[in-house]
C-alpha positions in Angstrom: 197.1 20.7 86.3 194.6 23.0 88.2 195.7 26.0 86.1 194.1 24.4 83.1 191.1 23.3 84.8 187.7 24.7 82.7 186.1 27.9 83.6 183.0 27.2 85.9 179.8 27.5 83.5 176.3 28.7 85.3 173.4 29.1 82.7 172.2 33.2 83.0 169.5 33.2 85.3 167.1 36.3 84.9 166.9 38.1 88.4 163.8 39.1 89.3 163.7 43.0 88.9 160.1 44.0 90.9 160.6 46.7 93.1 160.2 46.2 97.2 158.1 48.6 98.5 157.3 49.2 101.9 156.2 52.2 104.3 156.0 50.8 108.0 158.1 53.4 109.1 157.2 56.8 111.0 155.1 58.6 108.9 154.6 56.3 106.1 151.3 55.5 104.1 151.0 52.7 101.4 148.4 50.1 101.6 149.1 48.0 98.7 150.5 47.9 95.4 149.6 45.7 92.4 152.5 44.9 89.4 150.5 45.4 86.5 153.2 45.8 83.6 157.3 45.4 83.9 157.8 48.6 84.8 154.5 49.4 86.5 152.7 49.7 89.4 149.0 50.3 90.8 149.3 51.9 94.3 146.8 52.2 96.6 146.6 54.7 99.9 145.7 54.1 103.4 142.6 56.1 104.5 143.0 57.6 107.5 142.7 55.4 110.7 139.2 54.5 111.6 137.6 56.6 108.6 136.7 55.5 105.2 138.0 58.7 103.6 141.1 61.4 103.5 143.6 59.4 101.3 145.8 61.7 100.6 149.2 61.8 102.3 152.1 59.0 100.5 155.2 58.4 101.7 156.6 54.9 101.4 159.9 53.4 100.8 161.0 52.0 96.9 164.2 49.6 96.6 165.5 46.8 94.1 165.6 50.1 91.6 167.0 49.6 88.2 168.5 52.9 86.6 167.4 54.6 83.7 164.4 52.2 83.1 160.9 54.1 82.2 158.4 52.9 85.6 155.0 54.1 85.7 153.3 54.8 89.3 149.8 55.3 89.9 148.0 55.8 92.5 144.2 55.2 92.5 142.4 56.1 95.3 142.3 60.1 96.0 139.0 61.2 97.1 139.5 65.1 96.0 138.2 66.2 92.7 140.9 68.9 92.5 144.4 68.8 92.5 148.0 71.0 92.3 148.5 68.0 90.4 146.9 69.4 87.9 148.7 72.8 87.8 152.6 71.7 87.8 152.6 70.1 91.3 155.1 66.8 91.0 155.9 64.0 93.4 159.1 64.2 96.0 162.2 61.7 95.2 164.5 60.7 97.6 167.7 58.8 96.4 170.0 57.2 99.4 172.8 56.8 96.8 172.4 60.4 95.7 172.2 61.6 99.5 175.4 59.3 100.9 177.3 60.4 97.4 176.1 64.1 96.7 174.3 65.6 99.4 171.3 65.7 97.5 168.0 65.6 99.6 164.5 65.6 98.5 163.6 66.3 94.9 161.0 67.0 92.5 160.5 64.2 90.0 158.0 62.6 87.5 156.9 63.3 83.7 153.6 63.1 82.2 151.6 63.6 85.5 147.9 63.7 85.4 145.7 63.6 88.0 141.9 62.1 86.5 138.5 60.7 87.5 138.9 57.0 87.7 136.2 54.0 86.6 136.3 53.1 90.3 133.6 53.7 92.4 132.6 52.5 96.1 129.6 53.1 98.2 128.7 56.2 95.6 132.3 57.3 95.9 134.4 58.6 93.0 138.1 58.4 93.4 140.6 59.9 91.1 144.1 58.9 89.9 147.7 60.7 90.2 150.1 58.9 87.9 153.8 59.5 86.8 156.4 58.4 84.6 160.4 58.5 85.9 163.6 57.1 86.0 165.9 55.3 89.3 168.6 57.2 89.0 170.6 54.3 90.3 170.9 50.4 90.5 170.0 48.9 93.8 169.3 51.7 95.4 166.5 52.7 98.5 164.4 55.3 97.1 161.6 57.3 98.8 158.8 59.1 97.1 156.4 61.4 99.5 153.3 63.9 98.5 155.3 66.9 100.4 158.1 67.3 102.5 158.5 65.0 105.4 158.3 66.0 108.7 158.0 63.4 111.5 157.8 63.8 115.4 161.1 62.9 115.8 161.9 65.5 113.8 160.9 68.2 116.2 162.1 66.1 118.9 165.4 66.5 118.1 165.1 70.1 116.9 163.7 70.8 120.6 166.4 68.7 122.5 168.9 70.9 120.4 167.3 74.2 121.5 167.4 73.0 125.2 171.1 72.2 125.0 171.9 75.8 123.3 173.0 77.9 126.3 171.7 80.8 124.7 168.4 80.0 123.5 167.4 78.0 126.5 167.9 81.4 128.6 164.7 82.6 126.5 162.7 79.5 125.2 161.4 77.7 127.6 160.1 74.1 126.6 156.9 72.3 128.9 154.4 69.6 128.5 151.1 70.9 127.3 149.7 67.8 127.5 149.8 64.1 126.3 147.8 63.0 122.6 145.4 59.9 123.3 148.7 57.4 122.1 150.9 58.9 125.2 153.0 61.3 122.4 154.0 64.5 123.9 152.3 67.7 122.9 155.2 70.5 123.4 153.9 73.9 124.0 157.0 76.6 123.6 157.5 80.1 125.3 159.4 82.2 124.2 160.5 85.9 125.5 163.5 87.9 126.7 164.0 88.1 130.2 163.2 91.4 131.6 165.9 94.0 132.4 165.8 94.5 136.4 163.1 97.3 137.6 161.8 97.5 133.8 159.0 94.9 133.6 156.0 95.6 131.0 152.9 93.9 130.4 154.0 92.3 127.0 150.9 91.1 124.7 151.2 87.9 123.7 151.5 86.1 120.1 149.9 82.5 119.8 151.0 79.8 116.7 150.1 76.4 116.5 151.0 74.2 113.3 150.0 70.4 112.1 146.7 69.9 113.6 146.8 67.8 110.2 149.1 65.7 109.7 149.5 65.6 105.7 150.4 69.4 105.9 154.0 68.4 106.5 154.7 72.2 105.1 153.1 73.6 108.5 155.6 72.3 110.5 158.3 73.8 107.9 156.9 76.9 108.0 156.9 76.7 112.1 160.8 75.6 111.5 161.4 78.9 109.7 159.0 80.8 112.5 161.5 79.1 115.3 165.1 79.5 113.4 164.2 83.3 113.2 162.4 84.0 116.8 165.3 82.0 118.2 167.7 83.7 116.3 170.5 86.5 117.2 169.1 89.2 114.8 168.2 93.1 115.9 164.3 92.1 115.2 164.5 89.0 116.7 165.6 90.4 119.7 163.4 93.6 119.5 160.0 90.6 119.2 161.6 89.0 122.1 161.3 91.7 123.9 158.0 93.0 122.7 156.2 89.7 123.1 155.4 86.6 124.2 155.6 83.9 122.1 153.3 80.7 123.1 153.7 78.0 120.4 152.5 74.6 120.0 154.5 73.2 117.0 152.6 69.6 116.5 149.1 69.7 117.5 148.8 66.3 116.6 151.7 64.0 117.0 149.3 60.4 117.1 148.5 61.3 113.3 151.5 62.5 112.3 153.3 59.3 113.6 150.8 57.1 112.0 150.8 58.9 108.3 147.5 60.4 108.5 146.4 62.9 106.2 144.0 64.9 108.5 142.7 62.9 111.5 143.8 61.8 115.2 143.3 58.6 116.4 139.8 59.2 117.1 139.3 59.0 113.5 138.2 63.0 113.7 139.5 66.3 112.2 140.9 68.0 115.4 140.8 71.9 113.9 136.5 71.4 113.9 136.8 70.6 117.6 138.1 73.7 119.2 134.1 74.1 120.8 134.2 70.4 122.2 134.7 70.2 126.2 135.5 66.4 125.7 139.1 66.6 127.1 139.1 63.0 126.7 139.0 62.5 122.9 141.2 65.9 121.8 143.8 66.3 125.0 145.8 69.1 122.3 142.5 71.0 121.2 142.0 71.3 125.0 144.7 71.6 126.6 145.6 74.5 124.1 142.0 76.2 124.2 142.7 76.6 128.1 145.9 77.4 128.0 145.5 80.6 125.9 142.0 81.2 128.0 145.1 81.4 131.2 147.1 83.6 128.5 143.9 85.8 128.2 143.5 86.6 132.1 147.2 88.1 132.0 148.2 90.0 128.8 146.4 91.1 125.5 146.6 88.8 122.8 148.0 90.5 120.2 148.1 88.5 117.5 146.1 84.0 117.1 147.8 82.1 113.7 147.1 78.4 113.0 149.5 77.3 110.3 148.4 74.7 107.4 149.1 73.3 104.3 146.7 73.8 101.1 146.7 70.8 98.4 144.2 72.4 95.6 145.1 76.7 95.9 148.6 78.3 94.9 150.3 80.6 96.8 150.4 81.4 100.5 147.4 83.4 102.0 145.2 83.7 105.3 141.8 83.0 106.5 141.0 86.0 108.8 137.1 86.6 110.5 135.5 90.1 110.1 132.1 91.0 111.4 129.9 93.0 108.9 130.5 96.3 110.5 134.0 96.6 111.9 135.5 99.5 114.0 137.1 101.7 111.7 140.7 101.6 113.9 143.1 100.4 111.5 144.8 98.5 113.8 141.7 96.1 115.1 140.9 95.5 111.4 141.6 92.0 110.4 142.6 92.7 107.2 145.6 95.1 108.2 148.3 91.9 109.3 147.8 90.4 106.1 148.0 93.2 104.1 151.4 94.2 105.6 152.4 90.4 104.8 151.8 91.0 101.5 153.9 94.8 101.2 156.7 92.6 103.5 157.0 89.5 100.7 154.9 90.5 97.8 156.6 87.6 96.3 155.7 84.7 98.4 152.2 85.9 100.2 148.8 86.9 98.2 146.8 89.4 99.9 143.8 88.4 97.0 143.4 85.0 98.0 142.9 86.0 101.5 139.2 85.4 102.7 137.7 86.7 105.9 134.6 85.4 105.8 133.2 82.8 109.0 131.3 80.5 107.0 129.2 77.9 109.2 131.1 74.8 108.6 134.0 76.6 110.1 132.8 77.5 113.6 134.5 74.5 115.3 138.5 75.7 114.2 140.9 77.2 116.4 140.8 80.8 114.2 137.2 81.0 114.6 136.5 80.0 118.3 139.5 82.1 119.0 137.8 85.1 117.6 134.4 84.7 119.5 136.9 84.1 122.3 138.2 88.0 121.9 141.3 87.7 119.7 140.4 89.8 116.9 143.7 89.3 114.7 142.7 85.6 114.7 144.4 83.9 111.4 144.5 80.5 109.8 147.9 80.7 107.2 147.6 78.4 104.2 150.9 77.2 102.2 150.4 76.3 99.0 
């Protein structure tokens, strides 16, 4: 009688509960990772390519997850004494589960985070820890963890492909090749302007923003987002900047690092914003390509106005690197102090006119702000985000 056949016995059979990590994926950086306890890990960074140095940009992939269990993650090889870590800076969560069931996107997470001077040393290097206590907040779940907000190339290739399609934008943003990056990647150069009325053509100055010459200041290329969403936008002062100026933008300076999950290099293993004086067009195509293009700019229309956008991992607040010779005209206008101090009355909230510096120190003379300058453009800005 089958219906009094025994139940079918199977002995319990711990699973095995280590977390998968991985982080080949666009973007990602993890080189290894070492189990040390049941519910903790060692991690350790990729430099970037073909340096020994600049690991500091994580961003990998974390499944098998067990909810509500304390794990411990720390990561061992930073090369920068100082950290936001130190000052209330936390890691970025991203739960699958919580995005498919809740709409829930990246997220602050980690407890007792402390950011330290290791015992490890190599080649007369000292390299510090970031570690972190937290919770899965669900079984079986794909988890991501990141140092800041991602923000890949195909990101901004679809953000561009949607701008082209919009009938309306497209009639005042127009998108071109500035170049190609030593992998092949596309480097997009934007510009952006109202049409002219007929018969009513004026010599418009020009504006010029580039963003994510390094590749770890994923908040550049949100800040850029922000700069686009409003330029492109349908407001009174978007349109009244349309048709004041001409906006030349490169949004991804370097795409090759960006792609690979470097935290400031190219492939040649260099940092592009100290290479603005280099004639090889060879070795930094975007550094180039974008020097000449605003040289063509130059021979046409003032510039008005030179910004490189970046990302800051050790100050708070966001602020701008400006240049100022020791006796400057006393015009208020030329003065480079005047656009960041009217940032400042604009959103005294979000932008620190005392943390602005506008001094050209030596080690400096190779980025974009300060070759700029000696190139003419006197309101010639880098803007740090915290």
């Amino acid at each position: 009688l089958r219906a009094f056949c025994p139940v079918k016995q199977t002995l319990h059979q711990e699973e095995d509960n280590t977390l998968i990590f991985e982080a080949r994926f666009e973007s990602g950086n993890l080189q290894k990772v070492v189990k040390v306890g049941e519910f903790e890990y060692q991690l350790t960074l990729r430099n970037d390519l073909y340096t020994s140095r600049h690991g500091q940009w994580y961003y990998f992939r974390v499944s098998n997850t067990q909810a509500g269990m304390p794990y411990r993650f720390t990561i061992v090889n930073f090369t920068k004494r100082k950290s936001l870590y130190s000052h209330g800076l936390r890691p970025l969560l991203y739960s699958e589960a919580d995005a498919k069931k809740h709409n829930i996107g990246w997220r602050r997470t980690g407890d007792e985070i402390k950011y330290y001077k290791n015992d490890a040393n190599e080649g007369g290097r000292q390299y510090f820890s970031l570690t972190w206590t937290f919770q899965f907040p669900h079984d079986g779940d794909t988890c991501y963890f990141a140092h800041c907000y991602p923000y890949t190339y195909s990101n901004l290739q679809e953000y561009l492909v949607a701008v082209s399609k919009d009938p309306m934008k497209s009639k005042f943003c127009k998108i071109h090749i500035l170049c190609r990056s030593l992998a092949g990647n596309i480097v997009y150069v934007l510009t952006i302007t109202n049409p002219p009325e007929s018969g009513k053509e004026t010599k418009r100055k020009a504006v010029i923003l580039t963003a994510r010459v390094h590749p770890g200041e994923t908040n550049s290329s949100w800040i850029m987002k922000g700069f686009l969403d409003y330029i492109l936008g349908e407001s009174g002062k978007a349109q009244q900047l349309r048709d004041a100026f001409v906006f030349k933008v490169v949004p991804m300076l370097n795409p090759d690092g960006v792609i690979v999950g470097n935290h400031r290099c190219s492939l040649t293993g260099h940092d592009l914003n100290r290479k603005y004086k280099s004639n090889v067009r060879k070795c930094y195509p975007s550094i180039w390509y974008t020097r000449n293009m605003i040289r063509r700019v130059m021979e046409k229309r003032d510039i008005f106005l030179y910004c490189d956008i970046h990302g800051h991992n050790r100050k708070q607040n966001v602020f701008m690197y400006g240049c100022e010779r020791k006796q400057e005209p006393k015009v208020p206008c030329l003065h480079p102090r005047a656009f960041p101090l009217l940032l400042s009355k604009n959103c005294p909230d979000k932008f620190s006119f005392p943390d602005c510096r506008f001094r050209v120190r030596r080690s400096k003379e190779g980025t974009g702000r300060v070759v700029m300058w000696k190139m003419g453009i006197n309101n010639s800005y880098t803007l740090e985000a915290s």
